[in-house]
N, C-alpha and C positions, 0 to 999 in steps of 0.2 A: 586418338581413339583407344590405341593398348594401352591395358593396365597392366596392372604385374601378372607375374606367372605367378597362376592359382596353384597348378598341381600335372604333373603330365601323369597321365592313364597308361598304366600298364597291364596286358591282356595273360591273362594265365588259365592254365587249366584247373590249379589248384592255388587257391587263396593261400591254405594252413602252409604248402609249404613255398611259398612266395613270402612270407610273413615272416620266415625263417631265412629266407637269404636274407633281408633286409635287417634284421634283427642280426644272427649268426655272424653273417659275414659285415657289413656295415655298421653295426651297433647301434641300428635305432633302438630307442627307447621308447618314443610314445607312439602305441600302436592302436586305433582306435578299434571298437568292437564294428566287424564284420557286420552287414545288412543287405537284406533284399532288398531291390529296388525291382521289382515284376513290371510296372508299366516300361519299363526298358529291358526288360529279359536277362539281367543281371543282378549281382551278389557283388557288393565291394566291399574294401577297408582302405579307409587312410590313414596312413603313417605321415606321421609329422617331421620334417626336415627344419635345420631350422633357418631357412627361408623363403619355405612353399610345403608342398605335400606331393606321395608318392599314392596314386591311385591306381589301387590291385584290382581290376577285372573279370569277375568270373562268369562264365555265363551258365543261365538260370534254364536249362535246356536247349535242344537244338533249334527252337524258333529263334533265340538270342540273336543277333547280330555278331557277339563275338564268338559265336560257334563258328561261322564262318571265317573270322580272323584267325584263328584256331586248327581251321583246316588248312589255312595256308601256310602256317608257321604254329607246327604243335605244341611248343615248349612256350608257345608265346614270346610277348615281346611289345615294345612300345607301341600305343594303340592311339595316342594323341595327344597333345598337350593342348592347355587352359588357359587361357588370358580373363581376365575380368574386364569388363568395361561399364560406365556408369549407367545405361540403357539399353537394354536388350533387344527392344524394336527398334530402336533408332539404330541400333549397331547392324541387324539382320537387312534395314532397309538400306543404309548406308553400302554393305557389302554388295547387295543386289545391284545398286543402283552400279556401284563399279565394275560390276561380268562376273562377279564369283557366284559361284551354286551355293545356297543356301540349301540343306537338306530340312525340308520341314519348318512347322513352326514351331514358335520358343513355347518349351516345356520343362517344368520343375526336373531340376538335375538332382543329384545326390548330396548339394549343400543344401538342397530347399528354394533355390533360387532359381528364375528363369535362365536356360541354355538352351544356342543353336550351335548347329554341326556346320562346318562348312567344311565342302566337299576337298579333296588333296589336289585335283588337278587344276584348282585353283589357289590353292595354298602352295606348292613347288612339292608337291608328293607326301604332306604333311595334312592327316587330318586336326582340324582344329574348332575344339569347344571355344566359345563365347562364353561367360557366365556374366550375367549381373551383379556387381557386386554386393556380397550380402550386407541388408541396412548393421549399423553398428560395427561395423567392421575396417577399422582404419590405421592400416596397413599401410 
């Protein structure tokens, strides 16, 4: 049922200068333009690695969910990683069917594609996106 790793989410307080370690200190090179994502209370950018992507976090006011990540660990820090997989309801029913907490139904993530969250204390302390993989995309 895993696919590759999409990209692990990283939670920051500030984008611009998270863009700069990664850039400064690491030497990425391709750094995509920053976006709101409001139905999820966040602000991202993906940086391209070259095989996956690092996704930077910001939250879009204190309703955000990762204002709360934020309060636990100010400076931020790894917020989840990503797998793809080739059905997203089948994957979300699949996980339930095994005991994991599925948080929510599947909703358009920041690639344009349906993701679920599944909760850490089902994962070993690891939150983890699902993404369907995007059509045309063959990886």
């Amino acid at each position: 049922m895993i696919g590759r790793l999409n990209h692990v989410g990283i939670a920051t307080p500030s984008i611009e200068d998270a863009i700069a370690v990664y850039r400064d200190l690491l030497g990425a090179t391709v750094i995509r333009e920053p976006f709101d994502l409001p139905a999820q209370g966040v602000r991202v950018c993906f940086i391209d690695t070259p095989n996956s992507q690092i996704e930077l976090i910001e939250p879009l006011g204190e309703a955000s969910p990762v204002h709360a990540f934020l309060k636990k660990f100010p400076q931020g820090g790894q917020h989840h990683v990503c797998f793809e997989v080739p059905d997203i309801h089948a994957a979300a029913a699949d996980m339930a069917a095994k005991g994991a907490t599925v948080l929510g139904q599947p909703r358009i993530g920041a690639h344009g594609t349906p993701v679920i969250f599944v909760h850490p204390k089902s994962m070993g302390g690891v939150l983890v996106e699902l993404m369907e993989t995007p059509k045309g995309d063959h990886h």
